[in-house]
C-alpha positions in Angstrom: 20.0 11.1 13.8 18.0 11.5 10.7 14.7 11.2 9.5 14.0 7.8 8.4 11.2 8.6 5.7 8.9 5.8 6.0 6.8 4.8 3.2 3.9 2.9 5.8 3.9 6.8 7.0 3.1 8.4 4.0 0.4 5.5 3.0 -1.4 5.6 6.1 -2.1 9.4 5.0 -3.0 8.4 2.1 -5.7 5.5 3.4 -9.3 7.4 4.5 -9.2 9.0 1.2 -8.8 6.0 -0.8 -11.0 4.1 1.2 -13.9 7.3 0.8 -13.2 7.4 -3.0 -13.6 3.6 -3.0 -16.9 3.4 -0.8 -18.1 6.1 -3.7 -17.5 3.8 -6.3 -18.8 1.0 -5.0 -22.2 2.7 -4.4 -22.7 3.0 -7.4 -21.4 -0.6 -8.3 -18.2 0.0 -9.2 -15.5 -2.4 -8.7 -12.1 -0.8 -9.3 -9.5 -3.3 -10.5 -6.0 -3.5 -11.8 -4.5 -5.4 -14.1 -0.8 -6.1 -13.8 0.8 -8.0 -16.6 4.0 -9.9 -16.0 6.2 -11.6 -18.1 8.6 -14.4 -16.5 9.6 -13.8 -12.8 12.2 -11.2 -12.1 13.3 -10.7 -8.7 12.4 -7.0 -8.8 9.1 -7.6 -10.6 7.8 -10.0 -7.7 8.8 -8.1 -5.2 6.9 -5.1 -6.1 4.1 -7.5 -7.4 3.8 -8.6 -3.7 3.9 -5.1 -2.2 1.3 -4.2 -4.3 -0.9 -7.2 -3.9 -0.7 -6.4 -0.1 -1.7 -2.6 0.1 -4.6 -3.3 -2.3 -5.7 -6.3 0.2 -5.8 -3.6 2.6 -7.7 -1.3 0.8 -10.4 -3.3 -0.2 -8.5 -2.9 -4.1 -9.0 -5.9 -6.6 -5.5 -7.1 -8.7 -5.6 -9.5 -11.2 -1.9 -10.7 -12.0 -1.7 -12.0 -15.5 1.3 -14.2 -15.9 2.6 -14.6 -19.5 5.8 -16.6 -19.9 9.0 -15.2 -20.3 9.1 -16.7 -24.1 6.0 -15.9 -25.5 6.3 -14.8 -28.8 5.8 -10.8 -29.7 2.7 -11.8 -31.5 1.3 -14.0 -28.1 2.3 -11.0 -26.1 0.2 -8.5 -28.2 -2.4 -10.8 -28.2 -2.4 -11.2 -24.3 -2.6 -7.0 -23.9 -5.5 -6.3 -26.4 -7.5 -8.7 -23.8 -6.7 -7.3 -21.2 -6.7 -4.2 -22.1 -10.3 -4.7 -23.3 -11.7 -6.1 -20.4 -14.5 -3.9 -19.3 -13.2 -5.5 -15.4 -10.0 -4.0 -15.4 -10.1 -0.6 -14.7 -5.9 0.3 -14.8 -3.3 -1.7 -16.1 0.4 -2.0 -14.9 3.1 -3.7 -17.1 6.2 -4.5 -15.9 9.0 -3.2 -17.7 11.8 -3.5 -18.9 10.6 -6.4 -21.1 12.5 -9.7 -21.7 15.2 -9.1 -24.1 13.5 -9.9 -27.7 10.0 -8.5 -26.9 9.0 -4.8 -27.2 6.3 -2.5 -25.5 6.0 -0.4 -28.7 2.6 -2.1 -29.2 1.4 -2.2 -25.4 2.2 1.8 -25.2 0.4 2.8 -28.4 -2.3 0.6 -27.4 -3.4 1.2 -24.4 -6.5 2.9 -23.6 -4.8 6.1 -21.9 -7.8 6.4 -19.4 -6.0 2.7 -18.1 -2.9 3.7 -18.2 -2.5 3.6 -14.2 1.5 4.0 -14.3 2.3 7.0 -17.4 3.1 4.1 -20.3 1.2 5.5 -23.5 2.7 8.5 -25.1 -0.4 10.6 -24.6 0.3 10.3 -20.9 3.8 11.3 -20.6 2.9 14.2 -22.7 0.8 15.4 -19.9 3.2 14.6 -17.3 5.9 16.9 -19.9 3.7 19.8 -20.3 2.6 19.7 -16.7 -1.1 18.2 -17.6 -2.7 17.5 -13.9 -5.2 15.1 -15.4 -2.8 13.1 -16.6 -1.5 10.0 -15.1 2.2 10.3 -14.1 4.0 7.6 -13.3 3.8 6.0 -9.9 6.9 6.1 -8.4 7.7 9.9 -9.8 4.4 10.4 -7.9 5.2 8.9 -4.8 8.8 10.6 -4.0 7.1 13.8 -4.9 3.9 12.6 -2.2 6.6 11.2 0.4 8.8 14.5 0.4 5.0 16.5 1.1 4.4 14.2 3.6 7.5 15.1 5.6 7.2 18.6 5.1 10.3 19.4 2.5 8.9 21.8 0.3 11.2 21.8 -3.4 10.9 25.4 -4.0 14.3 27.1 -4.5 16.1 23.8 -3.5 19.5 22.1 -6.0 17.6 18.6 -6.6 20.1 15.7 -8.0 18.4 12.9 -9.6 20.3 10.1 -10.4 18.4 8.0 -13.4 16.9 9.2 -16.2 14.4 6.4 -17.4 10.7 7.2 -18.5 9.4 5.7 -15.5 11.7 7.6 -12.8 14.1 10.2 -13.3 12.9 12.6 -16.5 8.9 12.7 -15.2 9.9 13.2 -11.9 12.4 16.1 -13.0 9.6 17.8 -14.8 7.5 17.5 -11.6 10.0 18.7 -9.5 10.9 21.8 -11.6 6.9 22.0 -11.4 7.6 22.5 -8.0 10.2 25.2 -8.3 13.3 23.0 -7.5 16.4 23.2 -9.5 17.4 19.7 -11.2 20.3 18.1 -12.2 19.7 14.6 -14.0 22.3 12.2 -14.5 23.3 8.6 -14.4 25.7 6.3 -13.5 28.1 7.9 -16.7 27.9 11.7 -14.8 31.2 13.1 -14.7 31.7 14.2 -10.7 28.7 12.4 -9.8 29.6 12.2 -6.0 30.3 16.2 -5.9 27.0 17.2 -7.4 25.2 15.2 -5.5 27.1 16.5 -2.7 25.8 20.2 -3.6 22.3 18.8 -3.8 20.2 19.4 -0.9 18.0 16.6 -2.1 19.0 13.3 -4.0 16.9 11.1 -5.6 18.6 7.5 -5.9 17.3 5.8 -9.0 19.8 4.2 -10.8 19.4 0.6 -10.3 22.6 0.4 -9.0 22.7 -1.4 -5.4 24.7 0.7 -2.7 26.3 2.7 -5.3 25.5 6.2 -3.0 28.1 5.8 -0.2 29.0 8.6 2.5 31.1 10.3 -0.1 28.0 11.3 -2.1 26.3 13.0 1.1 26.4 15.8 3.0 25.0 16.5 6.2 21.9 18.9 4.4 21.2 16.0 1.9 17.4 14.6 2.3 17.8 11.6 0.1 14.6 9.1 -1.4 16.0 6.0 -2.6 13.9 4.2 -4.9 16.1 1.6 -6.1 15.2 -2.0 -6.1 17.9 -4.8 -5.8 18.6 -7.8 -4.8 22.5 -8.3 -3.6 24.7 -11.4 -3.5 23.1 -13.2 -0.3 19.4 -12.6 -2.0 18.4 -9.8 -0.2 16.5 -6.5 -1.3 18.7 -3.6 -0.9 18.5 0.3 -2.4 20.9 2.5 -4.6 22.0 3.9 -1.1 24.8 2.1 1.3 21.8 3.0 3.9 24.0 1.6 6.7 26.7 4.0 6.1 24.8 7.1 4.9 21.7 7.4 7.2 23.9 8.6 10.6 25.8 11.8 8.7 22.2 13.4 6.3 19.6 15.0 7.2 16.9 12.4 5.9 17.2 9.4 4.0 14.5 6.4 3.1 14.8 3.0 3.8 14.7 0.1 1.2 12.6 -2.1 1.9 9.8 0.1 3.3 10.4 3.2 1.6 9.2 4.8 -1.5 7.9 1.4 -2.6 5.1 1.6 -0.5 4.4 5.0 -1.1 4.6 3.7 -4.9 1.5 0.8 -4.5 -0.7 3.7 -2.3 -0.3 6.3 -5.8 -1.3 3.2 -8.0 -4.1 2.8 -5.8 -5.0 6.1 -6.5 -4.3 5.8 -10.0 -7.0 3.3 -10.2 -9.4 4.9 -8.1 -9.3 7.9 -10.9 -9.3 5.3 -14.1 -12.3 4.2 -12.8 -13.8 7.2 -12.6 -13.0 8.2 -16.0 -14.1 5.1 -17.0 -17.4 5.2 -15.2 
């Protein structure tokens, strides 16, 4: 049987620090926040919306959604993120992305104050992340596979790493963490040529393409520790991961579980996120 890496694990590591770095703030009358900006209602978007309204209940955490139709002009939109991004109350932002076709996040990323930036969107952040700046903030759910694999003891060093997905919020931050780390990294994407025999080689996959079920038994071997961070919603309306879980869990090593996987791990490292924004803020 494998390990089934369980993201309400990793969190509940994670908990008496937040709570202690929380307690400290509020001493001193601090009331961390986050904003998360939302335009329309995606599937995917609400879902994580909910998972991260929930952990922050438990923490203590204050979110303030801000809903903004899904056909708002560019000009409304801008307008909408210089508030918020202003407000002296909210202490990190989180906008979710991609955008609905016909509006851009070129003036969101410029704009954001960086010290808000809770989820590595303003260029001056992924920088950092790039050349390996600790004080930066990398992006959450590049944070939380590298804090789920600590948690369960794989250490990357001298390990063949496939990551599957090469977005700016995923798969190219989390490769330059993991070479960080001493791993070596493949990246590809669903247009990889022999995609199923490098991941094979891997001894870890990280499943990020957006593609539901797409990592079937062929893609696995019996070393292969696999985080699966995908987010999808199949034909019957339930959420569902890049991995055929049902089919690849008995015959690897380790896999996570979607729902209750790296997700979870995900709204615990924007916590954390915010926790630090408001100390740089302070």
């Amino acid at each position: 049987m494998p390990v089934v890496m369980k993201g309400s694990e990793v969190s509940a590591g994670m908990k008496p620090v937040l709570l202690a770095e929380l307690e400290e703030l509020k001493a001193r009358g601090i009331n961390p926040a986050l904003g998360v900006v939302r335009v329309g209602g995606r599937p995917d978007d609400l879902a994580y919306e909910r998972g991260i309204t929930k952990r922050f209940a438990s923490l203590g955490l204050t979110v303030k959604v801000h809903e903004l139709p899904e056909d708002i002009s560019q000009a409304g939109f801008n307008a909408a993120f210089r508030d918020i991004n202003g407000d002296k109350d909210i202490h990190g932002i989180l906008l979710f992305r991609p955008l609905p076709e016909g509006l851009s996040d070129d003036y969101a990323r410029h704009e954001i104050n960086p010290r808000k930036d809770a989820d590595c969107m303003s260029p001056e952040n992924e920088a950092g992340v790039f050349s390996g700046n600790p004080d930066s903030f990398a992006p959450c759910t590049a944070s939380g596979v590298m804090a789920m694999l600590n948690h369960y003891g794989y250490a990357l060093e001298g390990l063949n790493v496939a990551i599957i997905g090469r977005s700016m919020v995923v798969g190219r931050p989390l490769a330059m963490m993991m070479l960080g780390a001493n791993a070596t990294v493949t990246v590809c994407h669903t247009r990889t040529r022999n995609l199923a025999e490098i991941c094979r080689n891997a001894d870890v996959i990280i499943a990020a393409a957006g593609k539901a079920r797409m990592i079937t038994p062929e893609y696995v071997s019996e070393r292969s520790i696999i985080v699966d961070v995908g987010i999808n919603v199949d034909a019957e309306g339930n959420l569902c991961g890049d991995v055929d879980y049902e089919n690849v869990a008995p015959v690897v090593r380790a896999v996570s579980p979607v729902p209750g996987g790296a997700g979870a791990v995900t709204t615990s490292i924007l916590a954390r996120n915010v926790l630090k924004a408001a100390k740089l803020l302070a």
